[in-house]
N, C-alpha and C positions, 0 to 999 in steps of 0.2 A: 859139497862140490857139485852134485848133479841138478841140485837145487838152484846153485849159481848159473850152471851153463842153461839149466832150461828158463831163468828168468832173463838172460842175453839173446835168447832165440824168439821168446817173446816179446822185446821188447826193439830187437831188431823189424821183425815179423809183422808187428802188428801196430806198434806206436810208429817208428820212423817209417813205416810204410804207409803207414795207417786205415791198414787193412783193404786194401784196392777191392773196391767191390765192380763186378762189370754192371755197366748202363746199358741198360735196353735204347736203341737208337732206329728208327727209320729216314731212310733216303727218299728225298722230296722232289728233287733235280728235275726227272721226270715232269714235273709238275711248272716247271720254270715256262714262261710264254714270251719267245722274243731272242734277240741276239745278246749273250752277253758275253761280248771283249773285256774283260778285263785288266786297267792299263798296267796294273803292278800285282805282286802275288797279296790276298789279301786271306786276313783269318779274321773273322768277327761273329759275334753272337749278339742275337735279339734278343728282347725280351716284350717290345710292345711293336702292335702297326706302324706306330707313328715315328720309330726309328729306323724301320726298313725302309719308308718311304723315303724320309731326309736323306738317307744315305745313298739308296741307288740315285735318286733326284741329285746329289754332287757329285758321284761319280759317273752321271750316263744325263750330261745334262740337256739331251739331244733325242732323247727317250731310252726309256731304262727299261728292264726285261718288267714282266710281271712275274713276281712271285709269289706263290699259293699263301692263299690263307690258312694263320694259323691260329688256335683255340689256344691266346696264350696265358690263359688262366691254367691249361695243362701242359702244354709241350715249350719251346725254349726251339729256336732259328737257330742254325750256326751254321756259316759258309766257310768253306775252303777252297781258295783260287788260287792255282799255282801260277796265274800270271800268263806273258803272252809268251807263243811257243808258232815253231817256225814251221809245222805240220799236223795233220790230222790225227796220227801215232801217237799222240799224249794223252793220256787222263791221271785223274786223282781220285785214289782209293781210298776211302775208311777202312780203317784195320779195325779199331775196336773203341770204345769208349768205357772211363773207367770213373769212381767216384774216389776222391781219394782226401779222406778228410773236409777241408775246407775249400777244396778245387774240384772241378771236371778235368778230366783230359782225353782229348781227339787223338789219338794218334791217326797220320795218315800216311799217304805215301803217291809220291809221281812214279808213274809208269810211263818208260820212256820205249819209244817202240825198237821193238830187235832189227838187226841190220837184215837187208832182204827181205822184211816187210814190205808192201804195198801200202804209201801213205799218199795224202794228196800235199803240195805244197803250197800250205797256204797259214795266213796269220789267223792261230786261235788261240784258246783261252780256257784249258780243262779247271773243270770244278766241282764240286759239291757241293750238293746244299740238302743239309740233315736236321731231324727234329730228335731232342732230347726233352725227359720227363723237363716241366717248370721245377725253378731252383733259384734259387739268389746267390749259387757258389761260383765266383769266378769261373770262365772256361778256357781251359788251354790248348791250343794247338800242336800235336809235338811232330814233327816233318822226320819219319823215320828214313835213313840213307842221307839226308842233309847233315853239312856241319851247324 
């Protein structure tokens, strides 16, 4: 019987979870040059130059921020934009990055400003932009407090 329960806890545990390892992550954002409004909330991850470019080039066809270079024979792009927002009072946090089997996953999170804050009222656009080890595992975004 103990035999039973502890083969259910491993297999809860560790196969259907499959074992959540944390990913070491740094934030690049810092590193961003330029205005970026972004016109919708967007989650996407790089893996070469030549995608980052196409992409801001269609989304910012007007000019597009410059974003840092990356060494991506080691590290992996991944942006997180919650989209346009009606004050200065917004951003988006990484909470953690996890490897989980055959995925990554971002968890993040919007930080909406407390009432009696001091904001400026104006149209922006909170984001992140984070480098994860190189991978070929799908990456998820997961919006922690969103439905």
């Amino acid at each position: 019987m103990a035999l039973a329960i502890a083969g259910g806890v491993l297999w809860t545990h560790v196969w259907e979870t499959g074992g959540d390892k944390r990913l070491p992550w740094q934030n690049v954002t810092a590193q961003v040059h330029g205005h970026a409004l972004w016109p919708k909330a967007v989650t996407r991850s790089f893996w070469r130059q030549r995608q980052v470019d196409r992409f801001l080039a269609r989304i910012f066809p007007r000019g597009a921020p410059e974003f840092p270079r990356v060494d991506y024979t080691r590290r992996r792009l991944v942006l997180v934009a919650a989209g346009p927002r009606s004050s200065t009072g917004y951003r988006v946090e990484i909470l953690r990055a996890t490897e989980h089997r055959g995925a990554i996953r971002i968890a993040a999170r919007e930080v909406t400003p407390a009432l009696g804050r001091r904001v400026v009222a104006k149209l922006t656009s909170p984001f992140e932009l984070i480098t994860i080890p190189a991978t070929a595992k799908r990456v998820y975004v997961q919006w922690q407090g969103r439905p």
